[in-house]
C-alpha positions as CSV (number, residue, x, y, z in Angstrom):
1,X,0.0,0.0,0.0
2,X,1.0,3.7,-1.1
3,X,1.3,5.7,1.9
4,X,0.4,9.5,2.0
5,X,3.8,10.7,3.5
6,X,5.4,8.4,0.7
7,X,4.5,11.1,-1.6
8,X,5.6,13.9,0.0
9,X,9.0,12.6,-1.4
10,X,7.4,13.1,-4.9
11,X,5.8,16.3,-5.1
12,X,7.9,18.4,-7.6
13,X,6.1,19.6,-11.1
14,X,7.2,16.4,-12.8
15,X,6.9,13.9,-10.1
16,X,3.8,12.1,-11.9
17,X,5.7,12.2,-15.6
18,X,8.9,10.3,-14.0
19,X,6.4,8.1,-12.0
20,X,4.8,7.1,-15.8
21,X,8.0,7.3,-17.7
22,X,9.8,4.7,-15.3
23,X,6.7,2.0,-15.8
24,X,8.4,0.5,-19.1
25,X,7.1,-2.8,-17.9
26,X,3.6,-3.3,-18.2
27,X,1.2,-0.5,-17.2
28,X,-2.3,-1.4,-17.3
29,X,-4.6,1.7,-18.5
30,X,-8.1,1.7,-17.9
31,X,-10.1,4.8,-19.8
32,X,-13.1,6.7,-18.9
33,X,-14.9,5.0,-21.1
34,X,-14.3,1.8,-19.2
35,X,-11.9,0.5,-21.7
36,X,-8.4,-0.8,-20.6
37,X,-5.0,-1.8,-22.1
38,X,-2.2,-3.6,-21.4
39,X,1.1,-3.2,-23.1
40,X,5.1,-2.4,-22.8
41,X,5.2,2.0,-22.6
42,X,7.0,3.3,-25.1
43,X,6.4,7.3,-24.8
44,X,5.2,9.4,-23.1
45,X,4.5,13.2,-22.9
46,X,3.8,15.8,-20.7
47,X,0.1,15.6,-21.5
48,X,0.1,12.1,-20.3
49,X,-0.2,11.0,-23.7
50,X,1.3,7.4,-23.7
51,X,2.0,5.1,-26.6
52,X,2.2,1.9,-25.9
53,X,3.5,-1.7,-27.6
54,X,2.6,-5.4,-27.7
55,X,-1.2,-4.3,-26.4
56,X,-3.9,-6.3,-25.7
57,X,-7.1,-3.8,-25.3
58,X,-10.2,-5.6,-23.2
59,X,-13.7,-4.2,-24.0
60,X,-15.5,-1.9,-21.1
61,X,-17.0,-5.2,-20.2
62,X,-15.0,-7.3,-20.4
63,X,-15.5,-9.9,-22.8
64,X,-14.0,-9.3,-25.2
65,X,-10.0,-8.7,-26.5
66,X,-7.9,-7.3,-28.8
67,X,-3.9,-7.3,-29.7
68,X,-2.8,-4.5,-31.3
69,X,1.2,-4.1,-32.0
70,X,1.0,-0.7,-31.0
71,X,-1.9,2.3,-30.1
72,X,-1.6,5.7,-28.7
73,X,-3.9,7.0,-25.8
74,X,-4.4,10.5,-25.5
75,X,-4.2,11.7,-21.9
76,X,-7.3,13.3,-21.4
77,X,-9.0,9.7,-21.6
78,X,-7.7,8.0,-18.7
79,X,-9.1,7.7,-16.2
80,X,-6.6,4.9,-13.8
81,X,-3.2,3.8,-14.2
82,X,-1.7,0.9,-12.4
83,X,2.1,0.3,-12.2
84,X,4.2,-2.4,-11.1
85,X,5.1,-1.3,-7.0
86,X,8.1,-1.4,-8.0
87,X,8.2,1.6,-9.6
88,X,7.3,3.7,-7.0
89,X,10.4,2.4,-5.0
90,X,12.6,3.7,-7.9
91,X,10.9,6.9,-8.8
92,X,11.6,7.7,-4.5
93,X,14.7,6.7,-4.8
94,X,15.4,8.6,-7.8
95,X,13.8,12.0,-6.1
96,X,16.1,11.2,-2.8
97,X,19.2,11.2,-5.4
98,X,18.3,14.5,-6.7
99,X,17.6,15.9,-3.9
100,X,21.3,15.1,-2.3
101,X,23.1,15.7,-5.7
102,X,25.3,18.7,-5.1
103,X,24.2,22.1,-6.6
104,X,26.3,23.8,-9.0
105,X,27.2,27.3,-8.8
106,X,24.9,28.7,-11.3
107,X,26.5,29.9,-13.9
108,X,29.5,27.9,-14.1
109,X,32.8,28.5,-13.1
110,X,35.6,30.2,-14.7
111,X,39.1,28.0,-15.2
112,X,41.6,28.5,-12.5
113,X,44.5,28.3,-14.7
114,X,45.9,31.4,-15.4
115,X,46.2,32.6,-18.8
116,X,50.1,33.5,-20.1
């Protein structure tokens, strides 16, 4: 189970994007219309627009199936995405790592070699 203080580690403007962009593996996508796909994620945008490979879309109920090699789903039409758990591990770990990387100074530094 996700817990609430699990996210606090994610909230920066991108968090959800690099949440999507690290499920490669099989993301299941249900849409509003009750319609839901399974496949290997390809792309994916910051609209949430995801293409997706190897699919196998399920009618809303449920009886019926079909495999497409590859279909894009524009973002505005999901509704629910579910992700291996072990993606939210990495995308926290990920945010932790940024967070301790050392910060630059700005504007970059000028060589300390003197010119002759």
């Amino acid at each position: 189970m996700i817990k609430i203080h699990d996210f606090r580690i994610l909230q920066t403007i991108n968090a959800t994007l690099l949440f999507i962009r690290n499920a490669t593996a099989f993301p299941l996508v249900e849409l509003k219309n009750g319609e839901t796909f399974n496949g290997h994620l390809v792309n994916c945008d910051n609209w949430m627009n995801l293409t997706l490979r190897e699919v196998i879309q399920t009618s809303p109920e449920g009886d019926r199936f079909w495999r497409l090699p590859e279909c894009y789903i524009r973002g505005n039409t999901i509704k629910y995405l579910r992700v291996p758990d072990e993606i939210i591990e990495m995308v926290k770990d990920d945010a932790v790592r940024q967070r301790q990387a050392p910060v630059g100074s700005g504007r970059g530094r000028k060589s300390t070699k003197k010119r002759q």
